[in-house]
C-alpha positions as CSV (number, residue, x, y, z in Angstrom):
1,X,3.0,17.1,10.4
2,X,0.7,16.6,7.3
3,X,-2.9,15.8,8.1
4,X,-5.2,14.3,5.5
5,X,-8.6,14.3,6.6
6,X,-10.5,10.8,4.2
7,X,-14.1,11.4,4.2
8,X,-16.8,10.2,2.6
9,X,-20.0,8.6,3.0
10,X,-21.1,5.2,4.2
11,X,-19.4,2.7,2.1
12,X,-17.5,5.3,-0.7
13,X,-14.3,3.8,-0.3
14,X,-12.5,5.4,2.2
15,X,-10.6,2.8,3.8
16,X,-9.7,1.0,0.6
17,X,-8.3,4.2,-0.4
18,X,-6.1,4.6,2.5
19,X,-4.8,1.3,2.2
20,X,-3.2,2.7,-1.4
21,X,-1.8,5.7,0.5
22,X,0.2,3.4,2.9
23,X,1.4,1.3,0.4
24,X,2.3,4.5,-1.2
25,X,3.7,6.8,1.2
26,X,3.9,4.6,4.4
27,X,7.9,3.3,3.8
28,X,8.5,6.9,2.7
29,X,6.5,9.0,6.0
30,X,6.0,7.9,9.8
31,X,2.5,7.4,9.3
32,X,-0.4,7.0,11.7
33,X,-4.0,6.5,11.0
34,X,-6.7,7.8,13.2
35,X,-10.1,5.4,12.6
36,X,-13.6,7.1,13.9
37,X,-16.1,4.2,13.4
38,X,-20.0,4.3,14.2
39,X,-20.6,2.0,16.5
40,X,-19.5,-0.1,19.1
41,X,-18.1,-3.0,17.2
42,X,-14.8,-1.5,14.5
43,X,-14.2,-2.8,11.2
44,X,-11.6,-0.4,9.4
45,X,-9.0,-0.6,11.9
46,X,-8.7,-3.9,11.8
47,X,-8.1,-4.1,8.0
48,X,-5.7,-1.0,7.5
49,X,-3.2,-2.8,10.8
50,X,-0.5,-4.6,9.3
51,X,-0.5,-2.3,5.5
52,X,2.2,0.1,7.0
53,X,2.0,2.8,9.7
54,X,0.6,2.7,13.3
55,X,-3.4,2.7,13.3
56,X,-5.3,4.0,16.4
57,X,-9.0,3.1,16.6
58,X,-11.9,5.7,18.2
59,X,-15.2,3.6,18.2
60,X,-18.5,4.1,19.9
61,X,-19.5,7.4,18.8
62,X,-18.8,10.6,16.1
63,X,-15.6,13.0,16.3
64,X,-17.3,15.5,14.8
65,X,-20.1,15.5,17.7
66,X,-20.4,13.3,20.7
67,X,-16.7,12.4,20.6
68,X,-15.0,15.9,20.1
69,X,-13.0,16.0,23.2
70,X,-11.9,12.5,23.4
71,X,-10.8,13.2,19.4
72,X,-8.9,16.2,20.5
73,X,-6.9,14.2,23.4
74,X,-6.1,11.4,21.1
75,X,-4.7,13.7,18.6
76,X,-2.1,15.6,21.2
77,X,-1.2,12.0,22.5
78,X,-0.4,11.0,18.9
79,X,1.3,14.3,18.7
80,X,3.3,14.0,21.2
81,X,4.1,10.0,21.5
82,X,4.3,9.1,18.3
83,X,5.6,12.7,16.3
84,X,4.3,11.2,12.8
85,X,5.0,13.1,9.9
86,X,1.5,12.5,8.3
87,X,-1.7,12.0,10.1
88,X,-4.4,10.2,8.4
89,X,-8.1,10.8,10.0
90,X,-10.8,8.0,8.7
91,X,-13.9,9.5,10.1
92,X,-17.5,7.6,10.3
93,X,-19.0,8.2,7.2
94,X,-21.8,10.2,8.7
95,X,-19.7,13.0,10.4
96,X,-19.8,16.5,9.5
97,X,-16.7,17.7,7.7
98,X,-16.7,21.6,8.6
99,X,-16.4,20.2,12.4
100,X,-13.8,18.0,12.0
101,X,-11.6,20.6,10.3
102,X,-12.3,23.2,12.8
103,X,-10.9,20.7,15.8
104,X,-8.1,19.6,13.7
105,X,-6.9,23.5,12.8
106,X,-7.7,24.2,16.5
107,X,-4.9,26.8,18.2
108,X,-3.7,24.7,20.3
109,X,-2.2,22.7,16.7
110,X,-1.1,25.5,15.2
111,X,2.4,24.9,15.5
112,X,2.4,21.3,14.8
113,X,0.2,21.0,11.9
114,X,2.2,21.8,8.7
115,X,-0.9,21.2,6.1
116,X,-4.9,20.1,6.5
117,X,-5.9,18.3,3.4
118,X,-9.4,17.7,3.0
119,X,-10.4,14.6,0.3
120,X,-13.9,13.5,-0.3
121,X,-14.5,10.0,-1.2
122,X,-17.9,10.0,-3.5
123,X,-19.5,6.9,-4.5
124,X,-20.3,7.3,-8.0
125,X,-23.3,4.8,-8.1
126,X,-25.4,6.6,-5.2
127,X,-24.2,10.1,-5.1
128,X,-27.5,11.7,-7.0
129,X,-29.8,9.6,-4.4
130,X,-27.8,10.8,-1.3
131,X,-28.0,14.3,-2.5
132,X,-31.8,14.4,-3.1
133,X,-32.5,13.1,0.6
134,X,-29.6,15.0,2.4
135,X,-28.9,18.2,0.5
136,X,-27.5,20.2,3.5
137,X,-25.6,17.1,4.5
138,X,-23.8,16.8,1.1
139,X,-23.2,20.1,-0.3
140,X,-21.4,20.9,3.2
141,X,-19.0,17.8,2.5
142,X,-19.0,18.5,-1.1
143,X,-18.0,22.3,0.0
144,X,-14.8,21.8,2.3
145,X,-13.1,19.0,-0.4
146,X,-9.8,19.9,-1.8
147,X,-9.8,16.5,-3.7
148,X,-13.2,14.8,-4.6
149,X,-12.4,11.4,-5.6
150,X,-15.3,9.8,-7.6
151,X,-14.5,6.3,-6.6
152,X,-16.5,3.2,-7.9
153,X,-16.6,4.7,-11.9
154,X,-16.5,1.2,-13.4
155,X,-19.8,0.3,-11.8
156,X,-22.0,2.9,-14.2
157,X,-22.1,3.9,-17.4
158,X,-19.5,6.8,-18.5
159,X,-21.7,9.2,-19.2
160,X,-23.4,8.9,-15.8
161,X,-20.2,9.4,-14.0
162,X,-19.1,12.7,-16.1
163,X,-22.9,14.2,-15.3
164,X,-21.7,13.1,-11.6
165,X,-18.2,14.6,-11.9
166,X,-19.9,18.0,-13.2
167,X,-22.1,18.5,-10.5
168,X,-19.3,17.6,-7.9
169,X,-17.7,20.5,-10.3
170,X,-20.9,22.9,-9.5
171,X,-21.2,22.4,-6.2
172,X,-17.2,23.1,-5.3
173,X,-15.6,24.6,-8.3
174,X,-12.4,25.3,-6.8
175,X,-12.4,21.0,-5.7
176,X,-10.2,19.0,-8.0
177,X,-12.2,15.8,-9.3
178,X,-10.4,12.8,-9.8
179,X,-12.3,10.0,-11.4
180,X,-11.2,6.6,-10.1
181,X,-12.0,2.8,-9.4
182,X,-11.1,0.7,-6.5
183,X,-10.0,3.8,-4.5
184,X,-6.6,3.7,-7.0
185,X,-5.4,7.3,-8.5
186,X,-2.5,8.5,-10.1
187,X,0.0,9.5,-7.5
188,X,1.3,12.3,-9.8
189,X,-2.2,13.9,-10.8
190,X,-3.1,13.2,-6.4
191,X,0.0,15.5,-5.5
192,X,-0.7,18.2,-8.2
193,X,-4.1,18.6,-7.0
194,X,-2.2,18.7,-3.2
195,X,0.0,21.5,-4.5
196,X,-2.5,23.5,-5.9
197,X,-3.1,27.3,-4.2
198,X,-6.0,26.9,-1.7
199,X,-8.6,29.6,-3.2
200,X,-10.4,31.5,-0.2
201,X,-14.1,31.1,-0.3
202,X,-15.8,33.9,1.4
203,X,-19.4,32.8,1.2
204,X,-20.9,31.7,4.6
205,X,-22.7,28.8,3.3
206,X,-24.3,28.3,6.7
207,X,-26.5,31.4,5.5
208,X,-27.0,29.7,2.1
209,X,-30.1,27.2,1.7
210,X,-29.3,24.0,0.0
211,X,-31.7,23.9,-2.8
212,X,-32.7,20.2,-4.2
213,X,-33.9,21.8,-7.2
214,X,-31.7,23.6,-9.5
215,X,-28.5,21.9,-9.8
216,X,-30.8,18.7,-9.4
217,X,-33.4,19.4,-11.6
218,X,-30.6,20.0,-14.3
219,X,-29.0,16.3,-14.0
220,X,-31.9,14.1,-12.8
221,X,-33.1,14.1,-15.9
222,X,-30.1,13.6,-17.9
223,X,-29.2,10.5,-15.1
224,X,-32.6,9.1,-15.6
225,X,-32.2,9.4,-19.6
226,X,-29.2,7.0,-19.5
227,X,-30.3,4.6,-16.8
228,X,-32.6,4.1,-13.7
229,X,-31.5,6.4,-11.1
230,X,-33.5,5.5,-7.5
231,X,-34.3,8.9,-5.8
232,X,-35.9,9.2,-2.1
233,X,-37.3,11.9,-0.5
234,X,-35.8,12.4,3.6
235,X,-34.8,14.4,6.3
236,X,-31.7,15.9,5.8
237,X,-31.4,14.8,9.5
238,X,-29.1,11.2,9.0
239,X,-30.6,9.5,12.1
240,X,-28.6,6.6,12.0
241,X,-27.9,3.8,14.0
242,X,-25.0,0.6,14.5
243,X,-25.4,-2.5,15.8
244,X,-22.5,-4.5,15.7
245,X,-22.0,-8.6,16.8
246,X,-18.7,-10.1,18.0
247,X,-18.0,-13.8,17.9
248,X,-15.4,-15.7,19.2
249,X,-14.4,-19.3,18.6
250,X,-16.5,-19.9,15.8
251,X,-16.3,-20.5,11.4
252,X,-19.2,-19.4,9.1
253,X,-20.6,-20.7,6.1
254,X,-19.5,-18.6,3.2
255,X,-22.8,-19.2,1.6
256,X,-25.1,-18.2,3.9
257,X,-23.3,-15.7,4.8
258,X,-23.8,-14.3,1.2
259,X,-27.3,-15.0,1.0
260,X,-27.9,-13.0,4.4
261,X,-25.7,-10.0,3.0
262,X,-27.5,-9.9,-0.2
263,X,-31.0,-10.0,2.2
264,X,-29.9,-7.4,4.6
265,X,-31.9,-4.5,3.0
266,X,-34.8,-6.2,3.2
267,X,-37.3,-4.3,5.3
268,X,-38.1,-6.7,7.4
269,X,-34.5,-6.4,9.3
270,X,-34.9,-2.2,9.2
271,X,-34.0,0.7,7.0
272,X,-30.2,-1.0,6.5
273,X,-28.0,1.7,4.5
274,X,-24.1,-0.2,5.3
275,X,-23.6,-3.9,6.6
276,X,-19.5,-4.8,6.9
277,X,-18.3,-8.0,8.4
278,X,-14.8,-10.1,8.8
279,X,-15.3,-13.5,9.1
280,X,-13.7,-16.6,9.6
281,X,-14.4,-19.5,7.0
282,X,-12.9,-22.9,8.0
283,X,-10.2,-22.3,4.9
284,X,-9.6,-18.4,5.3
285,X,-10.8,-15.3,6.5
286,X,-12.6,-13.0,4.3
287,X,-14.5,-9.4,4.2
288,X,-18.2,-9.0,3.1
289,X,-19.8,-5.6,2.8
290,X,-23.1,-4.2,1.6
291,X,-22.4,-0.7,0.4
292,X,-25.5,1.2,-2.1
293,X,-27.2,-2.0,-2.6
294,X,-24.1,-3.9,-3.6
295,X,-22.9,-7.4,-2.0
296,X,-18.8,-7.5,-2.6
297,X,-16.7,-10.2,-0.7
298,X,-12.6,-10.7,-0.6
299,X,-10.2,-12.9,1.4
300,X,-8.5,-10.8,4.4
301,X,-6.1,-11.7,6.7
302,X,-6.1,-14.2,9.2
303,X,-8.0,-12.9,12.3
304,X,-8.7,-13.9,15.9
305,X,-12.5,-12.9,16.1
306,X,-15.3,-12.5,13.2
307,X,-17.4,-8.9,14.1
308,X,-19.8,-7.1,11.7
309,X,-21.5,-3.8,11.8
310,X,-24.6,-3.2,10.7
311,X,-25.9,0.9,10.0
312,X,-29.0,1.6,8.7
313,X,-32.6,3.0,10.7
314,X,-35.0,1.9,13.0
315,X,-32.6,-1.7,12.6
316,X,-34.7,-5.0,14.2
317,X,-31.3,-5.9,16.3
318,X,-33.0,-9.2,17.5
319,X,-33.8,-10.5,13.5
320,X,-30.7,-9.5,12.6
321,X,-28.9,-11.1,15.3
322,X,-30.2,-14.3,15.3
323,X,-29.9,-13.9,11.2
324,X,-26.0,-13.9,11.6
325,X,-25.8,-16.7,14.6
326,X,-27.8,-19.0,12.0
327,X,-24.6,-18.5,9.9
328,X,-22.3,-20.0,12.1
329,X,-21.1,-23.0,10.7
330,X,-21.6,-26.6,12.1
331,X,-18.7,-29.4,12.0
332,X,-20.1,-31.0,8.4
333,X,-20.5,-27.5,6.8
334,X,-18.6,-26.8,3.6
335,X,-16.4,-23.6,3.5
């Protein structure tokens, strides 16, 4: 069995990458995909069921921390039920890498697990901001890619994303960087960078400070000479927390709906870094996300229940709750 560990921060573009690598490789392999969400409410699993290959869903928690040995169970049931030949792990997009990879090249997998592929989904529009508040965070993820996919290129300027691509480069130099948009790549370049010789790294990097100066202090300026680049200063400590609503038996109004999205980072509701959401419209069914600022929308398939999940700090639950039952639709309501 292959196993590709997807990574990535919150909205990167991990799951619309996967997609692309069922519709790729899922008539070729037995495929299963293992989905870790934050939170109690899962988005991601229900969009990659139905695009090829059997998807198994871990919400409520972190495999790389408070979930380690319900994610190690799950895996030998998959093993041993299902026998896939590739096994595709979505973790939340605040887990920690170098733990993951340590359970999943555990002994007792030794002689199941034929490769461990590590690819880092990287949001090219919010990279350099996530760096400077999370250095440790980043340059540990950045560290332990095999593939770095710099998803999201088309949404800033060229230059930006090459000054992006080289300090991927400088952090992990034996990484292969692939620049891409919508999460697509070129299969052929994908499986080279696959087949290329792992290159032992013998630094302990838990012993190595990560320094926001430096490799920082040489792009932030040349980022800030070609456009406005937003920097924080923060813990490298993530703190986050989900709060996610289910509804049943209901429609929204698409508008609203938008206008609440586009509000969500608004102080007022909390510190709100990731807001995803299916819902039902009275015509069709359709995905909203707020991912680095950004409001996106597209039609989904038909679905049962509408469920968000909102990630962020120190979130007010009760505004935003009653923010998203306001949305609900009544009978005269356009869609």
């Amino acid at each position: 069995m292959i196993v590709d560990i997807v990574y990535g921060f919150l909205g990167s573009g991990k799951t619309t990458f996967i997609t692309k690598v069922l519709a790729e490789w899922g008539g070729q392999e037995k495929v299963v995909v293992l989905v870790n969400e934050f939170g109690e409410v899962g988005i991601d699993g229900e969009l990659l069921k139905g695009q090829g290959g059997n998807v198994v869903e871990m919400p409520s928690g972190c495999i790389c921390c408070t979930l380690q040995a319900d994610f190690k169970m799950q895996m030998l049931d998959i093993v041993s039920t299902i026998k896939p030949e590739r096994l595709i792990i979505e973790p939340t997009g605040v887990a920690t890498i170098a733990q993951i990879q340590s359970i999943v090249a555990a002994q007792m997998f030794e002689n199941v697990i034929k490769a461990i592929n590590q690819v880092l989904i990287v949001d090219a529009t919010g990279f350099m901001g996530l760096y400077k508040a999370n250095p440790h965070f980043v340059e540990s993820q950045v560290r332990n890619a095999r593939i770095v996919l710099l998803n999201k290129c088309d949404r800033v300027e060229k230059r930006r994303a090459m000054l992006t691509r080289d300090a991927l480069s400088a952090i992990n130099p034996n990484a292969t960087v692939l620049m891409t948009e919508f999460g697509a790549v070129d299969w052929q370049q994908y499986k080279m960078a696959l087949s290329k010789p792992l290159v032992e790294d013998q630094t302990d990097w838990r012993k190595v400070p990560a320094a926001p100066h430096g490799l920082l202090e040489t792009v932030e300026p040349a980022l800030k000479a070609g456009g406005e680049l937003h920097l924080h200063e923060e813990e490298d400590a993530l703190g986050y927390e989900s709060y996610g609503l289910v509804f049943d038996d209901v429609t929204f109004d698409s508008s609203r709906l938008e206008d609440l999205f586009r509000l969500l980072n608004q102080s007022s509701m909390g510190e709100v870094v990731r807001a995803k959401g299916i819902f039902r419209l009275k015509a069709k069914t359709v995905l909203m996300e707020l991912a680095s600022g950004e409001f996106s929308s597209q039609p989904v398939r038909a679905m049962d229940q509408s469920k968000v999940a909102v990630i962020g700090r120190k979130l007010d639950r009760k505004r935003i709750g009653s923010a998203f039952e306001r949305c609900v639709s009544s009978e005269s309501d356009d869609s």
